[in-house]
C-alpha positions in Angstrom: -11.8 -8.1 -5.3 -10.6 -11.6 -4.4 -7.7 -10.5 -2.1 -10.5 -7.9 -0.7 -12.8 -10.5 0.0 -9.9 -12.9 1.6 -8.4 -10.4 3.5 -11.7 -9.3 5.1 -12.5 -12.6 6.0 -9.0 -13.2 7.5 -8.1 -10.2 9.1 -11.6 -8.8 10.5 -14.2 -11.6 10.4 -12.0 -14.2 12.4 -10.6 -11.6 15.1 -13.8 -10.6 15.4 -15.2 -14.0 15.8 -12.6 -14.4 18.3 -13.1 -11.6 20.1 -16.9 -12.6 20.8 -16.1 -15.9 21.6 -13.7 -15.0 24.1 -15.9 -12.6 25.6 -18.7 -15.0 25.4 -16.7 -17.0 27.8 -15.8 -14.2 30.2 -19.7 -13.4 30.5 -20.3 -17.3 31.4 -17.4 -16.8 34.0 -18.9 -13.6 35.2 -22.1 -15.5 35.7 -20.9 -18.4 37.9 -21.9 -21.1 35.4 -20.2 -23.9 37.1 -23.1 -22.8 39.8 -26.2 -22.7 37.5 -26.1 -24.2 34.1 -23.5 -26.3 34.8 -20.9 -29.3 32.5 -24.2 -29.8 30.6 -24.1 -26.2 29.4 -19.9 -26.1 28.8 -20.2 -29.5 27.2 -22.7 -28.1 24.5 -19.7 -25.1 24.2 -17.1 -27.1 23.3 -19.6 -29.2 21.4 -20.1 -26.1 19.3 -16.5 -25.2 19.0 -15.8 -28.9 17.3 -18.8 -28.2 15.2 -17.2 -25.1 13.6 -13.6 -25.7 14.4 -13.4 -28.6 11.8 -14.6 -26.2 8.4 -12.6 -23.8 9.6 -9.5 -25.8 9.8 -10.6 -27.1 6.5 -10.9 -23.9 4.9 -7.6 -22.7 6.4 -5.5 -26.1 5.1 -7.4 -27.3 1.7 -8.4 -26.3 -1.5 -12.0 -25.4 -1.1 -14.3 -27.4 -3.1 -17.7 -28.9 -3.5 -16.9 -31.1 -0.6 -15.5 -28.6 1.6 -18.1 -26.7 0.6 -20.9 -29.0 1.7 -19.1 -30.1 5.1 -19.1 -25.9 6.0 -22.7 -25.6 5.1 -23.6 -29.2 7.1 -21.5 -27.7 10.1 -22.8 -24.6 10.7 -26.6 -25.7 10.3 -25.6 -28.4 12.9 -23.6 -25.3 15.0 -26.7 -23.2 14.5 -28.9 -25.8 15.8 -26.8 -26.9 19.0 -26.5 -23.0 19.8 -30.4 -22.8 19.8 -30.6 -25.8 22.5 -27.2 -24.4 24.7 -29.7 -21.0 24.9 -33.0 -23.3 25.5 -30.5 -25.2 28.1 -29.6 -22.3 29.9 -32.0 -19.4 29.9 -34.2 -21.7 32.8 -31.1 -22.3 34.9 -29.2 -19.0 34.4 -29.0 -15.2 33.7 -28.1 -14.6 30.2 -28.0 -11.0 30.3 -28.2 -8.6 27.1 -24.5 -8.3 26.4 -24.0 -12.2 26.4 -27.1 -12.1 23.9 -25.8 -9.0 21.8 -22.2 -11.3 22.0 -24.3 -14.4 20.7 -25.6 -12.7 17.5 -22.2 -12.0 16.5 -21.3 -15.7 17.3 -24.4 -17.1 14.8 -23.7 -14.0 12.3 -20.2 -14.0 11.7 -19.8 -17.6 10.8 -22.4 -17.3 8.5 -21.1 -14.4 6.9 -17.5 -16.5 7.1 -19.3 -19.3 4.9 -21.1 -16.5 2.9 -17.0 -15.0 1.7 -15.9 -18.5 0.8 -19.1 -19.3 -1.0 -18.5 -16.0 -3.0 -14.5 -17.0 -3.4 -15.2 -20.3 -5.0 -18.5 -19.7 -6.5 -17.3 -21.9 -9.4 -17.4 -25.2 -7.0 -20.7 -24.0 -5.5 -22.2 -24.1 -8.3 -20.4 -27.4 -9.8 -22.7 -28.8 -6.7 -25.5 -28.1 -8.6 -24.4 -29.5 -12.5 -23.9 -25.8 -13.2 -21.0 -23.6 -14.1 -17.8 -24.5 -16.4 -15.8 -27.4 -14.0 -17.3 -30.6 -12.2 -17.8 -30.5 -8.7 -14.6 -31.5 -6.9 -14.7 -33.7 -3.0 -10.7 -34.6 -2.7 -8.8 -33.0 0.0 -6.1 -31.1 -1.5 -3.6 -28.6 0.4 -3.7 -25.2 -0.8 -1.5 -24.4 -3.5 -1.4 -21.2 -2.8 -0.9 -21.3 1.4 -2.5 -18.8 3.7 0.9 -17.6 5.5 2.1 -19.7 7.4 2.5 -16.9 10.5 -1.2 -15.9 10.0 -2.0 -19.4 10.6 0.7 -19.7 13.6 -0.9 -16.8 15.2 -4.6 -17.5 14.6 -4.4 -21.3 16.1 -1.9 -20.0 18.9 -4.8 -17.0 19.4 -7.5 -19.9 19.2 -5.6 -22.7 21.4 -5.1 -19.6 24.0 -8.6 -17.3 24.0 -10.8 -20.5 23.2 -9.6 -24.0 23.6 -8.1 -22.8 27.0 -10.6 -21.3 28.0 -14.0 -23.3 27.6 -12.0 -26.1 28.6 -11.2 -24.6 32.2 -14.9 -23.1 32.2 -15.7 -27.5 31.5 -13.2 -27.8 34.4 -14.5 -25.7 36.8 -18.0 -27.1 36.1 -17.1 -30.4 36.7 -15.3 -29.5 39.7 -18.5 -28.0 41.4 -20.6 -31.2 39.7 -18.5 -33.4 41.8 -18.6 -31.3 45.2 -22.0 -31.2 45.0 -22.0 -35.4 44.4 -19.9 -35.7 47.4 -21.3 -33.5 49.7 -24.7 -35.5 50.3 -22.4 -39.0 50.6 -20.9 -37.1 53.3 -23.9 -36.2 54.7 -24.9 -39.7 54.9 -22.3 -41.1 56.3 -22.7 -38.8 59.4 
């Protein structure tokens, strides 16, 4: 059941999670956001991607323990709340059509279901974090013993790095670009 739940979280949850990321990106692009919601908007998307990249990158280096444990939870209540403000931020100053929401309730589901399978996988330091259970809760960082493979790593933070870094960072990019024209233009304007 272990491997089930592991496997399922690393081969379906994460491309998934991916997948709607990505896309979530290509709906901003397809909706000119460097013209309506602007850097304020891709700011709070890269914000959100540091919220959730760091347990992630936890989860996928260290032993999981009470302290991991705690810094997943802390993250994606903090993710969850900065994704309710980028939507507040943006509905007034943009079209946010039914696919980018239907794409959004996979981006606030599957982390939580992510968090939910390594909750379940180390339900021993979960509940260390509450004086309950057989072992003491445990806060060192310690590398896995037993390693996710390293080429299912390589190819997850090569797929990340290339279908999100890349990509919300150029979205930021093309924000700022229009942020400055737009800055420009009336000093121009004066100046004639």
């Amino acid at each position: 059941m272990v491997h089930l739940l592991l496997d399922a979280l690393l081969y379906v949850i994460m491309p998934l999670w991916l997948v709607a990321g990505f896309t979530d990106y290509v709906l901003h692009k397809r909706t000119h956001i460097e013209h309506t919601a602007g850097t304020r908007e891709s700011l709070l998307h890269l914000l959100q991607l540091g919220e959730i990249g760091l347990p992630v990158l936890l989860g996928l280096l260290f032993e999981i323990n009470s302290g991991i444990l705690v810094v997943m939870v802390l993250a994606f209540i903090v993710h969850e709340a900065t994704a309710l403000y980028d939507v507040s931020y943006a509905l007034p100053r943009r079209h946010v059509g039914v696919l980018e929401q239907h794409v959004h309730s996979f981006m606030e589901v599957l982390p939580f279901v992510a968090l939910l399978f390594v909750t379940v996988l180390n339900w021993d330091q979960c509940l260390a974090l509450f004086g309950l259970g057989g072992e003491p809760p445990r806060f060192a960082l310690k590398l896995k013993t037993d390693p996710i493979p390293a080429g299912y790593l390589l190819t997850l933070l090569s797929a990340i790095l290339f279908f999100i870094i890349v990509p919300y960072t150029e979205e930021l990019w093309r924000c700022m670009k229009v942020e400055r024209h737009r800055l420009v233009k009336p000093k121009i304007a004066q100046a004639v």
